[in-house]
C-alpha positions in Angstrom: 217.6 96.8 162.4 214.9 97.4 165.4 212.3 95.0 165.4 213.7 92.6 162.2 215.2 88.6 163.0 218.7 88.7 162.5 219.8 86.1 160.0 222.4 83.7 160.6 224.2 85.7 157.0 224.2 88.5 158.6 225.6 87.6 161.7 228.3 85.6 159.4 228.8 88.9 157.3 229.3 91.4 160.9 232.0 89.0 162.3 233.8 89.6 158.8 233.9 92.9 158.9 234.0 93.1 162.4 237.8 92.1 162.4 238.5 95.0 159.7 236.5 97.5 161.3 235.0 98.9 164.6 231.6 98.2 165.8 229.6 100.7 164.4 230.6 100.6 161.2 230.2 96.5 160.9 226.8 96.7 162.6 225.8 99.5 159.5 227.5 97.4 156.8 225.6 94.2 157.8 222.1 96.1 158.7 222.4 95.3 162.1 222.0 97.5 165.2 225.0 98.2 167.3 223.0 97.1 170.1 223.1 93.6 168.3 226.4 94.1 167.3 227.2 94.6 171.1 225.3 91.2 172.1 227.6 89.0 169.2 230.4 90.5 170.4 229.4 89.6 173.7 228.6 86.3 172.3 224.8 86.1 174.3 223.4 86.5 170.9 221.4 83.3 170.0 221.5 82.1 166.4 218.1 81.3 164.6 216.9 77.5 165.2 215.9 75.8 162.1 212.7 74.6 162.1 212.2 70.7 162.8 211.3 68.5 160.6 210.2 65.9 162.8 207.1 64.9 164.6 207.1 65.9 168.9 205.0 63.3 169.5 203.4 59.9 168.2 200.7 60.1 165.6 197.1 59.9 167.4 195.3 58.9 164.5 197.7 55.9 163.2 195.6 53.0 164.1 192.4 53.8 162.8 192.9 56.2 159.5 193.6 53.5 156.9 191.4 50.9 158.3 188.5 52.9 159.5 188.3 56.1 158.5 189.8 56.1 155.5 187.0 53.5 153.7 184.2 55.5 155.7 185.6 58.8 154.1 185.7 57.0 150.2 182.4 55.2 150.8 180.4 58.8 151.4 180.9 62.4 150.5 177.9 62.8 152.7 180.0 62.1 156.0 180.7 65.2 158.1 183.7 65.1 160.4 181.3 65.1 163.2 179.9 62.3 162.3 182.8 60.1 161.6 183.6 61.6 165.3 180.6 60.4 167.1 181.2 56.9 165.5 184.8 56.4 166.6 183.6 57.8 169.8 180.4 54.6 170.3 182.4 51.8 167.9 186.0 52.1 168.5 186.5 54.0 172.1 189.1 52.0 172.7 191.4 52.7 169.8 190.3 56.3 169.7 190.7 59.1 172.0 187.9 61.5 172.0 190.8 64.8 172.7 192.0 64.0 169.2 189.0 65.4 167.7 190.4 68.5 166.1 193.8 66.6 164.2 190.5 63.9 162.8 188.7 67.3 161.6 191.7 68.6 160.1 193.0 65.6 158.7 189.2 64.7 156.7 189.3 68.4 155.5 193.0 68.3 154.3 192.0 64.9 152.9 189.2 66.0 150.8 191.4 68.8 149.6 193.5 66.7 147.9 191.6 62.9 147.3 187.6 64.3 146.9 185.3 65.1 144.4 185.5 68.3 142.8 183.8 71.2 143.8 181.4 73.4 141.8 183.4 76.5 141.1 180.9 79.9 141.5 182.2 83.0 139.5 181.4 86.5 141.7 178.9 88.2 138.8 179.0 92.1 138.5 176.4 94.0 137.0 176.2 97.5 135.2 174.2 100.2 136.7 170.9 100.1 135.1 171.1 96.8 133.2 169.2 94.2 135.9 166.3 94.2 137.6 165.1 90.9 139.6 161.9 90.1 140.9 160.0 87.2 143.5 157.7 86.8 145.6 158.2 85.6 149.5 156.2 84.2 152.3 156.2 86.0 155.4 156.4 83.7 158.1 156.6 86.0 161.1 153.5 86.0 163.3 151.5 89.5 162.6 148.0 89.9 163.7 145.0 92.0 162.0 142.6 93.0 165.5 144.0 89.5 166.4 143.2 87.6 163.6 146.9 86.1 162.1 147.5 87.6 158.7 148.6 85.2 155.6 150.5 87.5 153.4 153.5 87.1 151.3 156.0 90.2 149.6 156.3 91.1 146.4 160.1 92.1 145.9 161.8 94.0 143.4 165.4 94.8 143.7 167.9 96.6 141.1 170.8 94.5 141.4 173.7 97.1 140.9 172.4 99.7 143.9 171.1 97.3 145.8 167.9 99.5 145.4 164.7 97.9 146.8 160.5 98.1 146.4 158.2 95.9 147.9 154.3 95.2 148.2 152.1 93.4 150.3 150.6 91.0 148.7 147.1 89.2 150.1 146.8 86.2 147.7 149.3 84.4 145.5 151.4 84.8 143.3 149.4 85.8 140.3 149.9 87.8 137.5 148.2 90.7 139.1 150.1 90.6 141.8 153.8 90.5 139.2 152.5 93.3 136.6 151.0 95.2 139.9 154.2 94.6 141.8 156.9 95.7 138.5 154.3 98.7 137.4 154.7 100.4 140.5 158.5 99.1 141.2 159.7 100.5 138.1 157.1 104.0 139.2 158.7 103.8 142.4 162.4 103.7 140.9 161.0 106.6 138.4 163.1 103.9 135.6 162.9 100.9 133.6 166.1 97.9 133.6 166.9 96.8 130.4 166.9 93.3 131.8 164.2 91.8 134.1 164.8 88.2 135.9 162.5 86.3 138.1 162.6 82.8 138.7 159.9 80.4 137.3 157.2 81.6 138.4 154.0 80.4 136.7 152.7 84.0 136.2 155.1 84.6 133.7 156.5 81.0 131.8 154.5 78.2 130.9 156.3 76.2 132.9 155.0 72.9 130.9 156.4 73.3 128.4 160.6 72.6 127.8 161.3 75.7 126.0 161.6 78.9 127.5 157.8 80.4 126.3 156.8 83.3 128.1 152.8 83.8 129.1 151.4 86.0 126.1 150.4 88.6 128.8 153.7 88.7 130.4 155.8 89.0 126.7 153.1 92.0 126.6 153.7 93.8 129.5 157.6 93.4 129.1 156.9 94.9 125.4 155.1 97.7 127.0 158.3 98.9 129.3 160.7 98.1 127.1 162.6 95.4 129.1 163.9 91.8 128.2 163.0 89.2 129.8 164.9 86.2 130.9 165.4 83.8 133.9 167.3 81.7 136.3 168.0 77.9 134.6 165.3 75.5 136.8 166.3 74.0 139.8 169.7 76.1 139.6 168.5 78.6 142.9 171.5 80.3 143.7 171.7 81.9 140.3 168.9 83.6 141.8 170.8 84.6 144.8 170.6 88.5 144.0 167.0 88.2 145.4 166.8 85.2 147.5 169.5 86.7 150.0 167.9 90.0 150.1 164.1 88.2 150.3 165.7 86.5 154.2 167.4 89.5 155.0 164.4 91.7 154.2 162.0 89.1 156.4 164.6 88.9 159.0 164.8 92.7 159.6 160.7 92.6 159.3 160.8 89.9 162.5 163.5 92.2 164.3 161.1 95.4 163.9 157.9 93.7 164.9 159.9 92.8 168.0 161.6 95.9 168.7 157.8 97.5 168.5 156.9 95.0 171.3 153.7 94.1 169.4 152.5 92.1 166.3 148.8 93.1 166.1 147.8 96.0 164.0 144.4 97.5 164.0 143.9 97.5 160.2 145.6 96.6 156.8 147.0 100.1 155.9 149.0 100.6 159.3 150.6 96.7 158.6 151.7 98.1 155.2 152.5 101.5 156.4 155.1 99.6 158.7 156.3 97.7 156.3 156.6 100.6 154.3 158.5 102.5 156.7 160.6 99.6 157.4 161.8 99.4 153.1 162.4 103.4 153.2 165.2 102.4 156.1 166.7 100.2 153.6 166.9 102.0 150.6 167.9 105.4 152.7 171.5 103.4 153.5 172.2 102.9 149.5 170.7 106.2 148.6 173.9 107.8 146.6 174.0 104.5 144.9 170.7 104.1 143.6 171.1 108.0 142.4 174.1 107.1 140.4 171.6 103.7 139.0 168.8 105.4 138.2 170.4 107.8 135.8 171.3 104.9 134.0 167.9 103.4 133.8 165.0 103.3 130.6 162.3 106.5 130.6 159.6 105.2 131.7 157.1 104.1 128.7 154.2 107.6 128.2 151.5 105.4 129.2 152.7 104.1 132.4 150.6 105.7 134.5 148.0 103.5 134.1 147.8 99.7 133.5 146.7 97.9 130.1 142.9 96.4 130.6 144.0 94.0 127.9 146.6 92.2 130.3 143.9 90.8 132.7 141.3 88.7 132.5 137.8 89.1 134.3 139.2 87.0 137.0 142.4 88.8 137.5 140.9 92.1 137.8 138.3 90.5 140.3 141.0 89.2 142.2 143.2 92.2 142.4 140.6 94.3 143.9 140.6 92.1 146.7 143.6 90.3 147.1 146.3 92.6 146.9 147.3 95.5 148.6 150.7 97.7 147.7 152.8 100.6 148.6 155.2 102.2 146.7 158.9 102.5 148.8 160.1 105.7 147.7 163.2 107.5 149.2 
């Protein structure tokens, strides 16, 4: 037919039935076009060419694989193609042509394939609407001036992992545990819901990272009481089982460097138009997954009656000293 190869069967099965019947009805009985059927007949048709199974040309890399590169390749998994390259290239010019660099890169690739070390296999995770919420902090590292004076600052970020849904706070000082019950208090306001999982990495605000078990801080275990939500964490030193906030924490800085620039200006005259920007600039976010996070939240916890308000007995003296100066939020509602 139009636009198909013509195999060498079916040219086979048109000449037999071509000496029974006419054109046409050959052409249809070998699912051929006549107009083929005219150019066999004609004998300008060309057969298919098998494919060869030899090489065009002399193999480029023959004197120096097994003597050079192969021991280079066993000796470290650390060697990038690039590297073994740039080696060839200073120690062994004159075996080695520099043109060949793309059969050495695919030769080391195809090599590792089948003589390396394994490779850590990563299963894609899925989560149920409502069932994780994940939590970190980040350092902003983009210039942004207060009157002229640079501004330290890091973000609180709170993400629902199913929607994709996002809050984030300013946050002046470090990361306390004013700053994480501040942050989740007014996250889980914010997304008018409760997960029935929280995650955060290990941050000391939360796990008495001393010790080997997995012991929460007693005023963390009693603000995760309060709301209803269990607690748990990425294993240490494992980071991309935290990737569900990591990614998001350098795309969310990354977009916050693009909008400073696009504004043409990183001094603001005060505090609250900083965090108004950055407030603005989360709203844009969370606007592109709205029907998402509408179909999430259903599935979220009520919030708890007396979340309005946060527990005096979770801070100390010092915490509530250091919250009134050190922290300043803003809730990222749609």
């Amino acid at each position: 037919m139009s636009g198909k190869h013509i195999s060498d069967k079916q040219v086979n099965l048109y000449m037999t039935q071509r000496a029974k019947h006419g054109q046409v009805i050959a052409a249809a009985k070998s699912g051929i076009s006549s107009r083929t059927a005219g150019r066999i007949d004609n004998q300008i048709h060309q057969l298919k060419q098998a494919s060869r199974q030899w090489r065009t040309r002399e193999e480029p890399l023959s004197v120096i694989w097994e003597p050079i590169v192969l021991p280079l390749l066993q000796q470290s998994e650390g060697l990038t193609p690039i590297g073994i390259f740039d080696f060839l290239c200073e120690q062994h010019s004159n075996l080695f042509d520099p043109k060949t660099r793309r059969t050495l890169e695919r030769r080391i690739n195809c090599w590792r394939q089948l003589h390396g070390s394994a490779k850590e296999v990563m299963f894609t995770q899925t989560h149920a609407l409502g069932a994780l919420g994940i939590a970190d902090f980040t350092v902003v590292k983009a210039l942004v001036t207060i009157a002229g004076v640079p501004l330290k600052h890091r973000l609180f970020h709170y993400r629902l992992v199913a929607s994709r849904w996002g809050y984030a706070q300013v946050v002046y000082g470090g990361e306390s545990f004013t700053a994480l019950s501040d942050g989740l208090q007014r996250a889980f306001a914010a997304s008018s819901g409760v997960p029935h999982e929280l995650r955060t990495d290990s941050l000391s605000a939360a796990y008495k990272n001393r010790q080997q078990q997995n012991d929460f801080t007693e005023r963390y275990a009693d603000l995760c009481q309060q709301y209803g939500v269990k607690p748990t964490r990425n294993n240490r030193g494992i980071a991309h089982e935290n990737g569900a906030i990591e990614s998001p924490n350098n795309h969310l800085k990354k977009q916050l460097h693009q909008a400073l620039l696009v504004r043409g200006s990183h001094d603001f005259s005060s505090r609250e138009d900083y965090e108004a920007f950055v407030q603005n600039l989360i709203k844009q976010r969370n606007r592109r997954i709205h029907s998402a996070f509408l179909e999430e939240q259903r599935q979220l916890q009520p919030l708890p009656a007396h979340s309005a308000s946060i527990t005096p007995s979770m801070f100390s003296a010092s915490d509530v000293t250091a919250r009134s100066r050190s922290s300043a939020s803003f809730i990222a509602y749609l």
